[in-house]
C-alpha positions, 0 to 999 in steps of 0.5 A: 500500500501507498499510504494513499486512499484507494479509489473505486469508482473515484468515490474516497468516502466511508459511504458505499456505493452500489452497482447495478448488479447488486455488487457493491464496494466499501472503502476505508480510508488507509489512515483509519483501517487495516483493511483498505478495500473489502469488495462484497458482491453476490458471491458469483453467478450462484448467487450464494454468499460465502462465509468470508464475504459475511465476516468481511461485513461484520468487520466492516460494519464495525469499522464503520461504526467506530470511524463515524464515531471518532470523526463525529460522534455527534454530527449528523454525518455519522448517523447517515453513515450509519444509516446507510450501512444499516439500509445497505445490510437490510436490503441484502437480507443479511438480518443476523448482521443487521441486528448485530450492528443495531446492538452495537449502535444501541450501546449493547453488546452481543449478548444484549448487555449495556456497554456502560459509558459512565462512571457511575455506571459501572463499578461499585457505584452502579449498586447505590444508584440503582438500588436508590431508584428503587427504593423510592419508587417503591416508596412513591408507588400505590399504597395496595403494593407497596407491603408486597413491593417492599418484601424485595427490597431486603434480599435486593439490598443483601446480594447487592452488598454481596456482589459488591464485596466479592468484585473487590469494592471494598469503600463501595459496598461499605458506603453502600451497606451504611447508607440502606442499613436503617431500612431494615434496622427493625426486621433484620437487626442480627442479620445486619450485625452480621453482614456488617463484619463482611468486607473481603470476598474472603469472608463471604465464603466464611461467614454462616449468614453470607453462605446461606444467602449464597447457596440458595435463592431467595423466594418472594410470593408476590401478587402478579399485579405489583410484579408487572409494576415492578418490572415495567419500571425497571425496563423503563428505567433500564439505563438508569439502574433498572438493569442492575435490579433486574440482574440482582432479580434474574440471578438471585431471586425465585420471585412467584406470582400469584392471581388474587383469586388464585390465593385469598391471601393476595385478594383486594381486601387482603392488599388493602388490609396490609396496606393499613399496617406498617409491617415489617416482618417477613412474609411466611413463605418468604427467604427459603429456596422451593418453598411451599408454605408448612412444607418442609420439602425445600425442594426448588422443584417441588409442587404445591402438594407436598404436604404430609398427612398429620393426624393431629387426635387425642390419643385415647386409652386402651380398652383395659386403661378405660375400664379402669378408669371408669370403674374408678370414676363411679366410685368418685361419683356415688362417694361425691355426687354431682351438683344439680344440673352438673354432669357426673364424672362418667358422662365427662369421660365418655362425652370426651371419648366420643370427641377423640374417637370423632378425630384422626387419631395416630395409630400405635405403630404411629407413636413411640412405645409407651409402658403399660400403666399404672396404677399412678397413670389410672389416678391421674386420668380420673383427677384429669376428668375431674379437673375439666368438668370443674374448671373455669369455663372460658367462653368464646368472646361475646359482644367484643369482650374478651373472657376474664382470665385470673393471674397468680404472679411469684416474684423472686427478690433478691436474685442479683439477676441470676435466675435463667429459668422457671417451672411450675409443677403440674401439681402445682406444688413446686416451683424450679429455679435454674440459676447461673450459679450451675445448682437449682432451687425447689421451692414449695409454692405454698411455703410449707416444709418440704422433706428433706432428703435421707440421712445416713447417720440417723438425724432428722434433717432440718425442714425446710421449704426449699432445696438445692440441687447441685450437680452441673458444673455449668449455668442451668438453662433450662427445668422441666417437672415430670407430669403429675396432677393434684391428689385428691386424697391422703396418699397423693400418688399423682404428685411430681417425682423427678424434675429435668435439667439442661445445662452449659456442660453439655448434659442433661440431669434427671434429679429425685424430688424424693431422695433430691439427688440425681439418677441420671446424667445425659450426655450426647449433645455437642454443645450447650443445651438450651432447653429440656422439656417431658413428653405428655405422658411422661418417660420421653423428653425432648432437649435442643441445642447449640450443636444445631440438633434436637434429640429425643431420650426415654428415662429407662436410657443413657442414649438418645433415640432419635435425632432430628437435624435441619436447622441452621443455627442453635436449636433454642426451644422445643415441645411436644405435640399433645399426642406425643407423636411429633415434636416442634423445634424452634431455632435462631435462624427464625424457622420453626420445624415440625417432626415425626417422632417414630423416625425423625423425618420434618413434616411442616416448616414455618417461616415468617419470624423477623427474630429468633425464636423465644417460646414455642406451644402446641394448643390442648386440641393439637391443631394449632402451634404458638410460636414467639421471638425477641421482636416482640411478635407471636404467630399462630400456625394451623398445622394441617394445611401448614398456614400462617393464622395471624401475628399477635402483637403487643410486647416490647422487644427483648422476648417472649419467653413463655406461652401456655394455652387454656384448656379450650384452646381459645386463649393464649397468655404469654409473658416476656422480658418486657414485664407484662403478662398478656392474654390473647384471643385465638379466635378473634381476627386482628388488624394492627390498629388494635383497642387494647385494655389498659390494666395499669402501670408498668413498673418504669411508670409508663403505660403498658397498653393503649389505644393504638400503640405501648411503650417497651418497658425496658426497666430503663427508669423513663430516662430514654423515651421508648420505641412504640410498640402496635398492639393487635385488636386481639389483645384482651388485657396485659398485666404489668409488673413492677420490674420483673421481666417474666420467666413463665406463665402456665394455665392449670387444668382448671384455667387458673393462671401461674406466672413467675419472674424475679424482680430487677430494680 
């Protein structure tokens, strides 16, 4: 080559030129190519285009496009350039290089990306400007989708922190993380202590909250209107963020639609209900890969039908235990006959057999062996029936007031804040304290002297109302009294014998309440054990632990029989279903889970807690679960369909540590770290506007309950104003105490209620 331009046809432009024949040249001028002359034609007579004459037009097209773009990227030149190569290649029918070009001139690549232009746009600072976009048109949208819209924003905000820490933007993603964080302050608070620590791609394979993000897709149920809202702003919006949102989307999240009429719980009215609440807890069904809600399938695969058969019954007695009991029964009613117009003690027992009998029972094979009973089990069955036939009735609420429900509170004084938990016999007789000082208390509740353990040398031991079990080389965690019930004459063979403990040390203690000493030491657990708790009938308790496991033991052995594994963190609460024939494990990665006894396998999940799970209860009916966390917030779950009821809300933060439920299963109280003792409706719908009774003062001299929002006691003294709290329409009275924090609550069979705390000046 000369250094001079080539000629054809005289013409020295960029532009082409065509003959008649269809045959055409392109020519570049030698100064701006490599390439100074590329001659496209028809290929020859044949007509057909050979495979070299294509890339000649791709290589030109290309050059084309990037010397009008460097002689004049904003002159009208350019585009008449461009326009003609795009007529030119439009005429010829070469489509594929027509629209390879069209992507190039769109600022796109051949994937269809956007080649980013701006600073802003690519890097770590893209992240921060999408995300704004997106959080105040959800912010600005309509008021219906904005609780839907706003279940997005959580897991958009993690993988974009995420990503932004694993491409090496260390400053960006800082920035990034500190300017959303409050958002999500009040839902997430633990999972924010935990990102924040994140800041080299290395620690997002090593920290425990960034794996599991990592690992699985992040499932959001969402209404199939606010979903097209959703992306026919993101494509409107493409180059200004949207396209980054849409990749999170696309990448991260197994986004579901559902039809209103498809789901009651996306109809119009439920919209315009959430709409009224400032929610800020998690959906159900929200943040777990394939799930289906109450399934414990994780399956991303998985259909909608994937739920197990629970058979939820009472179990009734075996033909010999019924015989039994009835024979004794109508001693009870000739020796004590019923009052006018009140049942006999018979019709009570065979009425509730007629009503077990009408359920789904589990068969025997379906349950865990049980020992033959005995004369103690025949005994407590008949006090059971007395009990139920002579309790305090609480009726359905009526006319919009809730039944009134009696509290009996014990206060421990003096305790420098070292009682860790409390029990209350079934008998209600004694009551345990585990301390962090590794040795339990027993107290009898009505303070009379309690016999005191055998001596060896032949003296009488001191009476006392209380005793010392010491053992554990650990803080006690958690107690548990064996199953019993109160005793009707002098021989009181239904009282408690053997008291549970779980410990720090890893172990689990079985103490005498006769000979006070301790019978047995469980070891199998990895770790502390947080909480301990007997079977319904007694000889099977259930224990959970930090090893992330929960485990199933019978008295009669040292080894534990079955091991249930799933959770991802500690397991801190467990408890039996009333027939003994699952279990439930709450646990701090917020889910609740639901096994089988007889060989261990899940059968339901429950997610949708913003905290870590603080109470777990089963109702007396086995159809309803209770479930409670540290933010305050208790949920009801109907078991056999696996579905969220309603979230009951009125305590502060810190936790609700107990949860027991009245013999009809209509009411519920609970008690927490907030000082209050609350007692709830079951049956009544809630919104979050709710009217609650105001009963008192809390012992800071704030009000504990109102008409549209509480204060969280904190025992703070009233020096620092307190975060409001909503309190549910469902709420029937709350009971403030004067700085005692609440350990236990427990309703007697006869509705009575007992509840323990120590007083915190």
């Amino acid at each position: 080559m000369s250094g001079q331009p080539s000629h054809t046809g005289g013409n020295t432009s960029a532009r082409p030129t065509t003959n008649g024949s269809g045959g055409g040249s392109i020519t570049i001028p030698q100064q701006r190519a490599n390439d100074a002359s590329i001659n496209v034609g028809n290929g020859g007579p044949s007509g057909a285009m050979s495979q070299q004459n294509l890339n000649g037009i791709v290589r030109a097209s290309r050059f084309i496009i990037l010397f009008s773009l460097f002689r004049s990227p904003i002159s009208s030149h350019g585009i008449i350039r461009e326009r003609s190569v795009l007529e030119y290649l439009s005429k010829k029918g070469y489509n594929r290089t027509e629209a390879m070009l069209r992507m190039e001139s769109a600022n796109q690549d051949i994937d269809g990306r956007p080649i980013q232009t701006r600073v802003e746009e690519s890097g770590g600072l893209k992240y921060g400007k999408a995300f704004d976009l997106f959080k105040n048109w959800i912010e600005e949208n309509l008021e219906i989708y904005k609780p839907d819209l706003r279940r997005l924003m959580w897991p958009v905000f993690v993988y974009s922190f995420l990503d932004l820490v694993s491409d090496f933007y260390p400053r960006e993603a800082k920035t990034f993380f500190n300017n959303f964080r409050e958002s999500f302050e009040n839902e997430h608070e633990g999972d924010l202590r935990a990102l924040q620590a994140i800041a080299l791609p290395e620690h997002v394979t090593t920290n425990e909250l960034a794996k599991i993000y990592h690992s699985q897709r992040y499932r959001v149920t969402l209404s199939q209107t606010a979903f097209y809202n959703l992306i026919q702003f993101l494509e409107s919006r493409e180059k200004e963020g949207g396209a980054v949102i849409v990749s999170v989307i696309q990448t991260r999240l197994n986004v579901v639609t559902v039809e209103r009429t498809g789901d009651d719980q996306f109809s119009l009215a439920r919209l315009l209900e959430r709409a009224r609440r400032v929610e800020d807890f998690p959906a159900e069904d929200e943040g777990i890969p394939g799930h289906n809600p109450g399934s414990a399938n994780t399956d991303r695969n998985a259909g909608a039908t994937v739920l197990t058969k629970l058979k939820l019954g009472q179990v009734t007695l075996d033909q010999d235990g019924r015989q039994d009991v009835l024979g004794d029964l109508e001693d009870e009613d000739k020796a004590n006959p019923p009052a006018p117009g009140q049942p006999s003690l018979v019709e009570a027992f065979e009425q509730r057999i007629k009503r077990e009998e009408s359920e789904e029972v589990p068969g025997r094979t379906e349950l865990p062996p049980r020992p033959p009973p005995l004369a103690r089990e025949v005994a407590m069955e008949v006090q059971k029936v007395k009990e139920n036939r002579d309790r305090f009735q609480i009726p359905a609420r009526t006319g919009g007031v809730g039944p009134g429900i009696s509290v009996t509170m014990f206060t421990f004084h003096n305790t420098n804040d070292s009682i860790t938990c409390l029990d209350f016999s079934k008998d209600y007789l004694l009551i345990a304290a585990g301390t962090d000082m590794h040795y339990i208390r027993v107290w009898s509740i009505d303070g009379s002297p309690l016999p005191g353990p055998p001596q060896t040398n032949g003296q009488e031991t001191r009476p006392s109302a209380s005793h010392r079990l010491i053992g554990h080389s650990g803080p006690v965690y958690a107690v548990s009294f064996a199953p019993a019930t109160t005793s009707s004459n002098q021989q009181n063979v239904t009282k408690c014998k053997y008291l549970l403990s779980s410990s720090a040390d890893r172990t689990v203690r079985l103490w005498s309440l006769e000979s006070w000493a301790c019978l047995v030491v469980y070891r199998g657990h990895d770790g502390p054990v947080w909480d301990v708790t007997w079977g319904p009938f007694g000889h099977y308790f259930l224990t959970g632990s930090y090893d992330r496991t929960a485990r199933l033991w019978s008295t009669d052995r040292v080894d534990y029989l079955r091991l249930f594994v799933g959770h991802d963190r500690d397991v801190d609460h467990v408890c039996f279903h009333p027939n003994s024939a699952y279990v439930f494990t709450g646990s701090s990665d917020k889910m609740v889970r639901m096994w089988l006894v007889t060989n261990g396998y899940p059968v339901r999940m429950f997610t949708g807690h913003a905290g870590n799970i603080t109470a777990l209860a089963c109702s007396p009916d086995g159809k309803i679960l209770a479930s409670a966390d540290d933010s305050g917030t208790i949920i009801l779950w109907d078991l056999a369909p696996g579905k969220l009821l309603k979230r009951m809300r009125g305590h502060g933060k810190g936790g609700i540590w107990s949860l027991t439920w009245s013999v009809e299963s209509t009411v519920i109280v609970s008690g927490g770290a907030d000082g209050t003792v609350r007692v709830w409706d079951v049956q009544l719908a809630n919104d979050a506007s709710g009217q609650g009774k105001v009963v008192g003062e809390g012992g800071a001299g704030q009000k504990i309950d109102g008409a549209a929002q509480v204060s969280n006691v904190s025992g703070a003294g009233g020096k620092k104003k307190a975060k409001e709290v909503v309190v549910t329409s469902d709420q029937i009275s709350a009971f403030p105490t004067k700085k005692s924090p609440v350990y236990k609550v427990m309703f007697t069979q006869q509705n009575l209620v007992l509840t323990g705390g120590a007083y915190l000046p």
